[in-house]
C-alpha positions, -999 to +999 in steps of 0.1 A: -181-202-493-207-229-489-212-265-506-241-286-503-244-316-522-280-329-527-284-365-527-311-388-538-313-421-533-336-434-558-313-421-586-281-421-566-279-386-580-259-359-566-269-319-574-249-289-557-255-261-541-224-236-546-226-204-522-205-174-525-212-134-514-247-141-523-239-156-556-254-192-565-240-222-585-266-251-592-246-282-604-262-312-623-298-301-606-331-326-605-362-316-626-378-303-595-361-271-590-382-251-563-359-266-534-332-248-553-349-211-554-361-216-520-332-227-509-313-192-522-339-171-511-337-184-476-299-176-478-306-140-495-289-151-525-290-150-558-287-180-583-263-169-613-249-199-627-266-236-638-236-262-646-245-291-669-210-313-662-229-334-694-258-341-713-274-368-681-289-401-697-303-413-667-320-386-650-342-352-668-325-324-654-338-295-641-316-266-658-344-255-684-369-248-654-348-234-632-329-205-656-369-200-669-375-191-629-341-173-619-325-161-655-294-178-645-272-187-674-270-228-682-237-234-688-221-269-706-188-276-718-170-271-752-191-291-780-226-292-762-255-284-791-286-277-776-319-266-789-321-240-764-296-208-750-270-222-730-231-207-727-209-230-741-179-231-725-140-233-735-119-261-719-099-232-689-126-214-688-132-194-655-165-185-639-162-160-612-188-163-582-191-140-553-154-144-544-146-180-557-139-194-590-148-223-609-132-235-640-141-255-665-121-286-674-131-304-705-127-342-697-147-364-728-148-397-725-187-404-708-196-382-733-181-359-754-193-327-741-183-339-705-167-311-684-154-314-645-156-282-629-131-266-606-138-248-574-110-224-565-117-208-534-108-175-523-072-176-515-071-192-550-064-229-538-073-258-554-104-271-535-128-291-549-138-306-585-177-313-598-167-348-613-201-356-632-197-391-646-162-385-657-145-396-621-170-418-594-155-426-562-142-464-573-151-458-608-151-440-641-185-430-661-192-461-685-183-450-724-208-456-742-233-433-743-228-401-765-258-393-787-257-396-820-216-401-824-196-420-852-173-430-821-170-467-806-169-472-770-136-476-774-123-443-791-146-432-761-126-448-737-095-439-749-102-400-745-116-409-708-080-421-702-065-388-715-089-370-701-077-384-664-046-384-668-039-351-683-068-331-669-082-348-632-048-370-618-022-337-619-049-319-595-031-319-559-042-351-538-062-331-509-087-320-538-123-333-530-139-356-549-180-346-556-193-370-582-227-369-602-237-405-588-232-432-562-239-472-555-267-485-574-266-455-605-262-477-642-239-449-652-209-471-637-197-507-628-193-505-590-196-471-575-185-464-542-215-460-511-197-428-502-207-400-521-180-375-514-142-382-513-109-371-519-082-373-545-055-385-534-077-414-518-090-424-554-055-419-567-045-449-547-077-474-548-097-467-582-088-489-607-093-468-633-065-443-624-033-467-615-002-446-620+012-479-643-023-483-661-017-484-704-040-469-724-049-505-736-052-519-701-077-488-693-101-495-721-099-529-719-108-528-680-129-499-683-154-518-710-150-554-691-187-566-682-206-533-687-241-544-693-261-526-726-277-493-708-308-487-698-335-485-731-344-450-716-311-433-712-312-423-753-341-405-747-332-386-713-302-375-729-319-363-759-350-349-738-313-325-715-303-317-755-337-308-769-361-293-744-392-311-726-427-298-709-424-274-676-422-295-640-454-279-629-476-282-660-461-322-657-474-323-619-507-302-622-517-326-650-506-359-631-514-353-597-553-356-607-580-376-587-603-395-605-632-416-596-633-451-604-656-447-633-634-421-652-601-440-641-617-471-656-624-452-682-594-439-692-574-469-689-598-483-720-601-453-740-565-439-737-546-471-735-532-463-703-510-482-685-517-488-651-489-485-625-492-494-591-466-486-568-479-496-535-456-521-515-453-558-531-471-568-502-501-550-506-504-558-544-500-592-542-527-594-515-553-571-543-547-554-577-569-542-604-565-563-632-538-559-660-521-531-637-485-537-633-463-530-601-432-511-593-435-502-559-421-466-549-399-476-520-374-492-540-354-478-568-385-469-588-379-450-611-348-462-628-373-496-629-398-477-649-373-461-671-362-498-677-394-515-680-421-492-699-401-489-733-421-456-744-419-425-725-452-407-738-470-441-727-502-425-707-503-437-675-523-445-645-516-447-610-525-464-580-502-451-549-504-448-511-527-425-495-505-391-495-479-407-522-497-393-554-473-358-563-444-381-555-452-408-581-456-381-605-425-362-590-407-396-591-420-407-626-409-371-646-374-375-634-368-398-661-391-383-686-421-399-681-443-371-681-478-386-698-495-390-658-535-387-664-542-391-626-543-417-600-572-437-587-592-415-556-593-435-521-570-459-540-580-501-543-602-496-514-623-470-535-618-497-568-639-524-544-660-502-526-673-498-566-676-535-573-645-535-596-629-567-598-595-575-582-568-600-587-546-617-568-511-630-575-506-665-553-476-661-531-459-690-512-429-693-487-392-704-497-405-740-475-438-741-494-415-741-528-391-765-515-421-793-508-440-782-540-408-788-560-405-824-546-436-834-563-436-817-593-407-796-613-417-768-628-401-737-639-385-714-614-376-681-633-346-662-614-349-625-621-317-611-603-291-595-619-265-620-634-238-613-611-261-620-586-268-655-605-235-658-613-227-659-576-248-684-564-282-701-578-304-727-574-293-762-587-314-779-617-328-782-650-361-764-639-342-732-633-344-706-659-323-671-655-329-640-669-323-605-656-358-580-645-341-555-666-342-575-698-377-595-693-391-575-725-365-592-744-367-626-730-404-633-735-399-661-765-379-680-744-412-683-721-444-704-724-478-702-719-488-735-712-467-736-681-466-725-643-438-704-635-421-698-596-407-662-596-379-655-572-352-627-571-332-615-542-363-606-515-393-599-530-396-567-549-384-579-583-399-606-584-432-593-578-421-567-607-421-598-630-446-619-617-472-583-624-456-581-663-459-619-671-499-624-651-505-592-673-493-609-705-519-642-697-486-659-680-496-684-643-470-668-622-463-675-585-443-657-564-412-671-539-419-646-508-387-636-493-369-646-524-330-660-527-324-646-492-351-671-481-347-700-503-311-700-490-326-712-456-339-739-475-323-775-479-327-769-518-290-778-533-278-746-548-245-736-569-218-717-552-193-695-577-159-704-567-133-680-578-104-698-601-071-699-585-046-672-595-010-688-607 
C-alpha cells in the first residue's frame, strides 16, 4: 500500500495518491491532472477510482479531466447531483482496491453531499480517513456553503456535529488524519500548519470535537467570527457540479504570446483585464497603465478568486520571463479560464515599443512617519481585521477595511483625497494601491508595511485581552 498526499501551498490543498496491487485511488485531485497519470504509469499502475469527499468551493477540481484520460469511475457521496456520470455512493459503502478497502462514510455538515473516506488496509485495520473539509487538523469545514439548500448554517452545523460524533470520533485514536486543506485555506477558522495528523491527537486539542461539547455549544463555536466566503466559492462549486472547459484547451488558449500591438489591442477591443503578477517590487517601479497586480508568489490565486468578481472576465497577463503556463495553470484552478495571452518579452517589450508606463509612488514606514507630522491624511489599512483588531495605528486619519472586501468599500472612499496604503509587508497593499490608481484614486504605498511602521515612533493601539473571572 502506498499514500501520497499532494500539497499545494497556494491553495493549501491537499490531493492523494492511494496505491494498491497496481490499483489507483485519486482523492480530491487539482485541475491539472497529468502529474496524476504520470505518476501511475511510472508505478505500472492503473488509476481505477476518482474520490470527490465534496463538491470543493474553493478550488476547480480535476475529476472530469482525469476519468476523460483514464476511464476511472468519479465517485461522491450519497446526495451528490451532477450534470455528468459519477457513482453515487451509499453512506458504508466499500470500494475494494488492489488489496485495501476504502469505505465511504457520509459526514454532511460542510456540505451536504460531504463523505470521509476510510482506508482499511490489508489485514482489515482501521488506518487512515480522507477528511475533506468535514475534519481539519484544529478545525471543522465552515457550514455554510451548500449550493442551492433551504438549510441555515445552523441546521448545517448541527448535522456537522452528528456527523463527528457518530461517524469520525468512534474511529480508534491511532487513525490518521489526511485533511482536504491546511493554514491559510478560507474553508476553516484556524487550520493547523501540519497537514497530516492523527486522531486521537485531534480528539484531545480540536475544539470542535470536546468529549463534553453540546450540540448548542458546537454550533455556536463552530459559526463564531466566520467571515462571508469568498465571492468565487458559489461558482467553483457549481463549475465541480456542472462541468467546465478541458485543462488543456484552457492552457493552449492562455499560454499565447502576443506582441505589444495585438496585446494593446485586445485589452481595448475585448475589455480585458490586465493582470500583472510580477513581484510588488517590480510593478511599483513600472506598469502598463490601468493593469492591476496580484503577484504570483503569494497566495495568488485565492486573491484573484476574491478580487475579479466575474469568472469569464477576459484577461491579460503580464508575468516573469518563464512564468506564463503557471499564471494560466494558477488562474484555472479557481475557474478563471478566459486567458487571451500574455504580453511577449514582458514590460521591457511594452517600452521597447514606446507604450507608456506608470508608476505607483512608494515611501518608507520613516518617510510616512515625517510626512504625517505635517499633514494628516488618510492611511487605509488593508489587513485582515483580526490582524487590525490586534494592533493598529492610533488616529482619526486611519481608515480599515479588509483587501478581501475593497469592492464593497469603495463609497466609503474619495476622490479628492491622497490615500497611504499599508497592510502587513507589502504585497496587499500594493494589491490595493493597483485597484484604487486604476479606479482614478492618488494612492501611495507604505513599503514594508505594519511590520515596518512598528519600527516607527508612530503611537499605535495594542488589543489587550479582557480578564477572565
Amino acid at each position: 500500500m502506498k499514500i501520497e498526499q499532494i500539497y499545494t501551498g497556494c491553495l493549501a490543498q491537499g490531493a492523494y495518491y492511494i496505491e494498491s496491487e497496481g490499483e489507483v485511488a485519486i482523492i480530491d485531485p487539482l485541475r491539472e491532472t497529468q502529474q496524476y497519470v504520470d505518476k501511475a504509469k511510472k508505478e505500472n499502475a492503473e488509476i481505477k477510482y476518482i474520490f470527490e469527499t465534496h463538491f470543493h468551493a474553493d478550488f476547480v477540481s480535476g475529476h472530469l479531466d482525469l476519468a476523460r484520460k483514464t476511464g476511472a469511475t468519479i465517485v461522491y457521496g450519497p446526495g451528490a447531483k451532477t450534470n455528468y456520470d459519477i457513482h453515487e455512493a451509499k453512506d458504508n459503502e466499500v470500494f475494494e482496491l488492489g488489496n485495501i478497502r476504502i469505505k465511504v462514510l457520509h459526514t454532511p455538515g460542510h456540505t451536504l453531499e460531504s463523505s470521509t473516506y476510510l482506508l482499511i488496509d490489508e489485514n482489515g485495520k482501521e488506518y487512515a480517513i480522507f477528511s475533506g473539509d468535514t475534519l481539519f487538523l484544529g478545525d471543522v469545514g465552515r457550514p455554510d456553503l451548500a449550493i442551492k439548500s433551504d438549510l441555515t448554517k445552523e441546521d448545517l452545523a448541527g448535522m456537522l456535529y452528528d456527523s463527528l460524533r457518530n461517524k469520525i470520533m468512534p474511529l480508534p485514536d491511532d487513525v490518521i488524519v489526511y485533511p482536504a486543506h491546511g493554514a491559510g485555506s478560507a474553508c476553516g477558522k484556524n487550520l493547523s500548519k501540519e497537514t497530516v495528523g492523527v486522531l486521537g491527537e485531534q480528539k484531545k486539542t480540536n475544539y470542535a470535537l470536546r468529549a463534553d461539547m453540546t450540540r448548542e455549544e458546537f454550533v455556536r463555536e463552530v459559526l463564531e467570527g466566520i467571515a462571508p466566503p469568498p465571492q468565487y466559492f458559489a461558482k467553483n462549486a457549481m463549475m465541480n457540479k456542472s462541468g467546465y472547459d478541458e485543462f488543456e484547451t484552457v492552457l493552449k488558449k492562455g499560454n499565447n504570446p502576443l506582441d505589444p500591438e495585438t496585446f494593446e489591442a485586445l485589452a481595448n477591443q475585448e475589455g480585458a483585464l490586465v493582470l500583472d503578477v510580477r513581484n510588488e517590487l517590480d510593478f511599483v517601479k513600472a506598469h502598463i497603465p490601468n493593469s492591476i497586480f496580484i503577484g504570483l508568489h503569494g497566495s495568488f490565486a485565492p486573491w484573484v478568486g476574491a478580487l475579479i468578481t466575474d469568472l469569464k472576465q477576459p484577461l491579460l497577463l503580464i508575468t516573469p520571463k518563464g512564468k506564463e503556463q503557471e499564471a494560466v495553470t494558477r488562474l484555472s484552478r479557481v475557474g478563471y479560464d478566459n486567458t487571451l495571452g500574455y504580453l511577449d518579452g514582458g514590460i521591457e517589450a511594452w517600452q521597447n515599443a514606446g507604450k507608456e508606463i506608470e508608476q505607483i509612488e512608494s515611501i518608507s514606514a520613516d518617510e510616512y512617519a515625517r510626512r504625517i507630522e505635517n499633514k494628516v491624511n488618510t492611511t487605509l489599512d488593508v489587513r485582515k481585521d483580526g490582524e487590525y483588531a490586534s494592533e493598529h495605528l492610533e488616529g482619526e486619519h486611519i481608515q480599515h477595511f479588509a483587501l478581501d472586501y475593497i469592492n464593497d468599500n469603495m463609497n466609503t472612499i474619495h476622490k479628492n483625497e491622497t490615500y497611504y496604503v499599508h497592510c502587513a509587508g507589502g504585497y496587499r497593499s500594493v494589491i490595493a494601491a493597483s485597484i484604487l490608481k486604476a479606479r482614478g484614486f492618488d494612492v501611495i504605498d507604505i513599503a514594508g508595511g505594519f511590520a515596518s511602521l512598528k519600527n516607527t515612533d508612530l503611537p499605535r493601539s495594542n488589543y489587550v485581552c479582557p480578564t477572565t473571572l
